[in-house]
N, C-alpha and C positions, 0 to 999 in steps of 0.2 A: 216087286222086290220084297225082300223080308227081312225083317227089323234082327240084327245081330248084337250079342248081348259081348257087352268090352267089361273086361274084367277091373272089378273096381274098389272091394275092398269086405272082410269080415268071412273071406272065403269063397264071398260070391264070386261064380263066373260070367255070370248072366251082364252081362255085359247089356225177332225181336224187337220192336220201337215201343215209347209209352202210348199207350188208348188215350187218343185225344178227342176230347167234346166235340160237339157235331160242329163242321164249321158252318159259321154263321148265312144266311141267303144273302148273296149279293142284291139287293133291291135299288138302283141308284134311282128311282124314277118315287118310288116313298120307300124312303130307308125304316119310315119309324110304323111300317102298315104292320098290325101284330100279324095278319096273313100270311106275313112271306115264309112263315116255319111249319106249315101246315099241308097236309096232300089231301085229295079227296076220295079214294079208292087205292087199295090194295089186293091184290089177287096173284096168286100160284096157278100157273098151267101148265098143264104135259107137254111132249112132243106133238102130239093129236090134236092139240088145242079145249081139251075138256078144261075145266075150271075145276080145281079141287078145292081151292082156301079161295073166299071170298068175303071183303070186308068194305063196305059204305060209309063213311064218314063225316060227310058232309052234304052227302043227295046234293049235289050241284053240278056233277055228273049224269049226263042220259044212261039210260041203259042199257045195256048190249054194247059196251064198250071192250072188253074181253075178246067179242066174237070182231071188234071191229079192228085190237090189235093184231091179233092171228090173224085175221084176212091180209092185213099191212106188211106185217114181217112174211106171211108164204109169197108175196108178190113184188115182194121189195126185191131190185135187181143190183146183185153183188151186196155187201156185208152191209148188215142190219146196223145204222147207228145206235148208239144208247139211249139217243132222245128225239123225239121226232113230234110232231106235230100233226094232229088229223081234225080240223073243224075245229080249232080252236080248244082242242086238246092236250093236254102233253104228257106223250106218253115217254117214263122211264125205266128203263128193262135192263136185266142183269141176266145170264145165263147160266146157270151150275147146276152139277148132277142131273143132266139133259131136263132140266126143268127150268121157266119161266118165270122169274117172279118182277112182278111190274105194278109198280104204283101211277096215280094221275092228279093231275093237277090241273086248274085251269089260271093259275095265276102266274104270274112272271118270275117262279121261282128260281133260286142256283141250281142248277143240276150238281153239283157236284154237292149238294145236300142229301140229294133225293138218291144218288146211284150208294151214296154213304150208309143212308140208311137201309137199305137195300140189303148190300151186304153185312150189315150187324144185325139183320133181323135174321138170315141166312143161318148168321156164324150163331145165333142165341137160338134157331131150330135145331141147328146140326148138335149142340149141345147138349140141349134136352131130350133129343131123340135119337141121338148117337151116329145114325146114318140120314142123310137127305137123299133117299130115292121116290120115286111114286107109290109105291107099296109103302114104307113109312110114314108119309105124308097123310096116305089113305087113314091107315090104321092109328095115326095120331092124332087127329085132324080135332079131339078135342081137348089137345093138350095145346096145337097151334094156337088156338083158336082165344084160349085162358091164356097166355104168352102174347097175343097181340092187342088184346084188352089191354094186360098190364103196359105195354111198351107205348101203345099209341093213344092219344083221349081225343075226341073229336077231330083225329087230322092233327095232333101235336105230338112231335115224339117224347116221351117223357125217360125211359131210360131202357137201356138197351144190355145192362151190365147182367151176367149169367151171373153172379156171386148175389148181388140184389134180388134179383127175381127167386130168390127161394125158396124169399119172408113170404111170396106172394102167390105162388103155385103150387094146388095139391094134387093134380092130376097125376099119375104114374103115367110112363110110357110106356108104351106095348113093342116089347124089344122084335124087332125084323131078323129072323132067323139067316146068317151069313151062308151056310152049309152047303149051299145051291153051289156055290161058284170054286172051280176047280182050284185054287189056290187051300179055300178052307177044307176042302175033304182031302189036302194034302198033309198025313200025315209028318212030321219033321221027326224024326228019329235024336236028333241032336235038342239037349234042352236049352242048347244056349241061343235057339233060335227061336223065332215066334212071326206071323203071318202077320203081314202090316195092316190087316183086316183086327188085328187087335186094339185096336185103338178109336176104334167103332164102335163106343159102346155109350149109352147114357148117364151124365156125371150124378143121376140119382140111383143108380145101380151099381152098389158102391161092392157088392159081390156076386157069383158064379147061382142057379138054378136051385142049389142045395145048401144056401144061406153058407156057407162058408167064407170068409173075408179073404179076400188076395189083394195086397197091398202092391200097386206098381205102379211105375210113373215111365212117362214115353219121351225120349229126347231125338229129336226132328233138326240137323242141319243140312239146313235147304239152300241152295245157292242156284242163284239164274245168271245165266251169261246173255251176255248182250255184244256179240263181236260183228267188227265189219271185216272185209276183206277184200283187195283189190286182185283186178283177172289174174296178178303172179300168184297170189296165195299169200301174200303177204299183210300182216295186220295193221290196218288203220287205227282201228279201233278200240278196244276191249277194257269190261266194265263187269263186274260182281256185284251183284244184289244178293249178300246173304243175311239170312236170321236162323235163329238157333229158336226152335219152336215146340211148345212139350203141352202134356196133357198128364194132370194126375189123378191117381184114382188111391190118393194114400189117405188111410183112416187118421183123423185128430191133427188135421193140418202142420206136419209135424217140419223143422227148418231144415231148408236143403243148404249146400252148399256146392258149386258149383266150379269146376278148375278149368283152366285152360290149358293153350300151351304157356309154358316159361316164358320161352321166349318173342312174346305177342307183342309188336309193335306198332303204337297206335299214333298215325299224323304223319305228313309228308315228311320225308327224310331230305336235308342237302345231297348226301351222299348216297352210294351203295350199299343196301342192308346185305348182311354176310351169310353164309349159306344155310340153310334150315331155316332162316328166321320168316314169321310170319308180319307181314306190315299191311295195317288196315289204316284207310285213308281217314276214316269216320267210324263209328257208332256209335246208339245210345241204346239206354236201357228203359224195362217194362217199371213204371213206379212201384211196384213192389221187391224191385231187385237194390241191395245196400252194396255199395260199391265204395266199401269204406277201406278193405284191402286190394283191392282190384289194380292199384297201381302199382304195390308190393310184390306179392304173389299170384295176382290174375284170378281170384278168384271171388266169386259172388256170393252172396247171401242173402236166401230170399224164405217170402212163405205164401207159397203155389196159391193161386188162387183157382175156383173151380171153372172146371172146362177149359176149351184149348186157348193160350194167351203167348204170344212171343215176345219171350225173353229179352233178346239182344238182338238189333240190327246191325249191320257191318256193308260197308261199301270199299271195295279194292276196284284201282283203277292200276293200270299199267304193265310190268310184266308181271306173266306167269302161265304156267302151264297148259298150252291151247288142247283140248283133246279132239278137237278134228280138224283137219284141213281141208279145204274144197278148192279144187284146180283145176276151172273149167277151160276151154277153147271152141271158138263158134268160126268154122270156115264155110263162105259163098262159094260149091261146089261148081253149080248154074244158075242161068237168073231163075229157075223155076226151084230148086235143093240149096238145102241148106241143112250140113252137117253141125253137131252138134259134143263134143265132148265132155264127161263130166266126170272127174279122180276126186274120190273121197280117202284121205289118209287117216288111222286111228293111233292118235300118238297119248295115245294110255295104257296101263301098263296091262298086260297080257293075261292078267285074270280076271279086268275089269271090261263088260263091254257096253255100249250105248245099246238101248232098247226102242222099240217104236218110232226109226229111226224115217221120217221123211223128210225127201229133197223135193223144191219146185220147182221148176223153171216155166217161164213164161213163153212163148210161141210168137211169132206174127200174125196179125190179124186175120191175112188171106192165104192161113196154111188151110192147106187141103187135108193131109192126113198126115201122119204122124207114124213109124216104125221105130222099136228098140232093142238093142242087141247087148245084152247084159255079159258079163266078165263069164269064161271059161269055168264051169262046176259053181257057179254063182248057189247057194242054195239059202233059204228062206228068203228070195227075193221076187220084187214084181214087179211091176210099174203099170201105168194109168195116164192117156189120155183124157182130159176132158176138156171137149172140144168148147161149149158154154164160157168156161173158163177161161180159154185159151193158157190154158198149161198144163204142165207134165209132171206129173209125181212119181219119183219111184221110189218104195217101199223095203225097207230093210227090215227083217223084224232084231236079230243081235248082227251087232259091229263089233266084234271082237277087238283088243285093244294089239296094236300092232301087223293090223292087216290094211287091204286096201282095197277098193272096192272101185269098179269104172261101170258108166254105162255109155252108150253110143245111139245117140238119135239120130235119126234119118228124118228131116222135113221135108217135103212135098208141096209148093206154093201153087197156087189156085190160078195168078201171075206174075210175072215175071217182076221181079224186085227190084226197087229204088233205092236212092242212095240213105233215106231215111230206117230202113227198113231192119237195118240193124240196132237202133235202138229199141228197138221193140224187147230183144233178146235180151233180158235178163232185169230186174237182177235175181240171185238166185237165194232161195230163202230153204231153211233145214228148222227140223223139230227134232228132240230127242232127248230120251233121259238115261241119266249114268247111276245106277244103286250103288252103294258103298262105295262112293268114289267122288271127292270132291278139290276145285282147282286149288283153292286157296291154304290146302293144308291144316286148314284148322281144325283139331282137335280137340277133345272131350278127356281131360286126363282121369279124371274121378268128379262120380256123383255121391257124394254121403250125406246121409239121412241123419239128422240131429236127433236120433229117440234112443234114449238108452234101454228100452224096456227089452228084455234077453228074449221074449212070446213074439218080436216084432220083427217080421220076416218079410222084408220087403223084394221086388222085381225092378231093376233097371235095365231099360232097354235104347239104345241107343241108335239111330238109323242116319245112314247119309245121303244125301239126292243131290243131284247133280240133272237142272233141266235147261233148255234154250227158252231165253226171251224174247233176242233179234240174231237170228245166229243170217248173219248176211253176205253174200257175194256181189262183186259187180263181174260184170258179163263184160268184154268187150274181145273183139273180134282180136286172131292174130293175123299177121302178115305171111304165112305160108305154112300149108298142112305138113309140109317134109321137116318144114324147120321147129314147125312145133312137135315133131312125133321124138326127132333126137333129142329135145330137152325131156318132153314127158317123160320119155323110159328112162334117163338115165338117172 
């Protein structure tokens, strides 16, 4: 997706929770052992399993522990937990940017310390080296390296904050050239647009190749849905995890101010909120956000700190706006088949559509083979058997808003089917994301930059995302293919 610039004020067109301390190691066996905030090994590895960042802490680890977690995770059958155990190891593992990064420990630590630090160590590379792929890693490797010194001293974390570490590292990064990937050598004819690859950049690279300063800041509302849904298509469930999420790259940290919509309704309501209105169950805000008019006028006042930090979390629960529906039907054709039906509806609006859009469904144990028969003129579509798996993916790459999408499997049973055999069938689970298109309605009125200097020529860029967290089906059989084909179609 590409980051679209909302028109915001002086001409231009160009259009969240607080960081909290590391929580504490649960130790109930010695609460008071200074051990239990300490890890003994940290290390970064590829897909391939090479070692690129490698760091010893405490040598109370053997060694060839690296090669003994990649042997663990290629052999490990179905999903890799985050924390496992090998010889009286413990190993904790995070996965981003198809890379591994995994610390160890041998004491009875919290995991949910150890997976913390993890990703703050993650979000403090990604900062300083702008992109986290394997080629940046390579080519930083001793900027890593000065950044894991400062964060960690023996196995303790000492601090993790990218605004800190700046008193303390002099290394430059070596910026990873983007130009490779078909989105950046996509020219935009339109300036009010800009490649979400912009935002990729190292917060000490504060301008462009030719020392020139470009002052701009990036605003990210990100929202994951989490719905259930029963075999009618009708919503059990449904829940909004959004934050408003930015990165700035504005010279002399200069004070933003922040708007919402008007009329933004914060805490359960007795009644019915009235039409347009926005109602959030909960949020809270990043400690550098003053929310001293925020109940007045909705808006914020802050002063950016460096690298990426979110703003404002928000949580909606109840109705609003689903943008897809899934309506599936499972009929026992013979005891050996077993049909399959699955109707995807796109109820967003017609300019917007979901992207990398995958459905699962799961099989019976003793299917033999698997057939699918996709919608009339179906096009950017596939699907995938995988038999390992015992389930079926099929593959959308755009769902356009206002279309509908079916597929039809055909099962083949190995033998003849029991009465348990249809639990087996489902439930059915979907991925996918929606650019510029968000449920909650929540809006970005205006971004203004408190600098009065007339030289100061700043970029606001503004992006929406719309992704699945648990986007969920329940599967259950119906009571006759005829009776179910007159409700589908009509």
């Amino acid at each position: 997706p590409v980051r679209t610039a909302r028109g915001i004020e002086e001409g231009y067109t160009q259009s969240p929770s607080t960081p909290l301390p590391f929580p504490p190691f649960a130790l109930p066996q010695r609460p008071s052992s200074p051990m239990a905030s300490s890890i003994s090994q940290f290390f970064v590895l590829s897909q391939r399993g090479d070692t690129i960042i490698s760091r010893d802490y405490r040598g109370d680890v053997v060694r060839g522990t690296a090669e003994i977690f990649f042997r663990k995770v290629k052999t490990f059958k179905g999903d890799v937990p985050p924390v496992f155990n090998v010889e009286g190891i413990h190993f904790l593992h995070i996965k981003k940017s198809g890379l591994f990064f995994v610390c160890t420990t041998r004491i009875n630590a919290s995991p949910a310390l150890g997976i913390e630090l993890l990703n703050r160590l993650y979000k403090l590379f990604k900062d300083y080296c702008g992109v986290m792929t394997e080629e940046s890693v390579r080519k930083n490797f001793a900027l890593i390296y000065e950044l894991l010194d400062e964060a960690m001293d023996f196995g303790f974390p000492q601090s993790t904050s990218t605004e800190q570490m700046k008193a303390y590292v002099f290394n430059e990064p070596v910026v990873v050239d983007q130009t490779s990937t078909a989105l950046a050598q996509l020219k935009l004819p339109d300036t009010k647009t800009t490649p979400s690859s912009s935002v990729h950049k190292p917060i000490s690279i504060r301008g462009d190749r030719k020392g020139t300063q470009r002052n701009e800041i990036f605003v990210d509302i990100l929202e994951r849905l989490s719905i259930t849904f029963n075999a009618s298509g009708y919503v059990l469930n449904a829940e909004i995890d959004g934050s408003i999420q930015m990165k700035s790259y504005l010279m002399g940290n200069p004070e933003l101010r922040l708007a919402l919509n008007e009329d933004l309704v914060i805490g359960k309501t007795s009644g019915h909120v009235g039409y347009g209105v926005v109602a959030l169950d909960d949020c809270n805000f990043h400690e550098c956000a003053r929310t001293d008019d925020f109940e007045m006028d909705r808006t914020i006042l802050f002063y950016p700190p460096d690298g990426e930090f979110v703003l404002m979390n928000y949580r909606i629960t109840g109705d609003f706006r689903i943008p897809f529906r899934v309506l599936p039907f499972v009929e026992e054709v013979s005891p050996t088949r077993i049909e399959a039906i699955v109707k995807i509806r796109a109820d967003i609006p017609s300019q917007n559509y979901g992207s990398n859009v995958i459905l699962k469904f799961p099989v019976p144990k003793n299917a033999a083979s698997v057939s699918c028969d996709l919608g009339v003129g179906a096009m950017g579509e596939s699907w995938e058997f995988k038999q390992h798996q015992r389930t079926v993916n099929w593959y959308i790459k755009k769902l356009h808003g206002g279309t509908e999408h079916t597929i039809r499997a055909k099962i083949t049973l190995s033998q003849p089917s029991t009465g348990n055999i249809r639990k087996e069938m489902g439930p059915l689970s979907m991925s996918f994301e929606i650019p510029m298109y968000n449920c909650s309605a929540l809006q970005v009125r205006f971004l203004r930059i408190m600098e009065r200097s007339k030289s100061y020529h700043p970029f606001r860029w503004v992006r929406y995302l719309t992704l699945s967290s648990s986007y969920i089906c329940r599967l259950q059989p119906g009571t006759g293919y005829s009776e179910y084909t007159t409700s589908f179609l009509s």
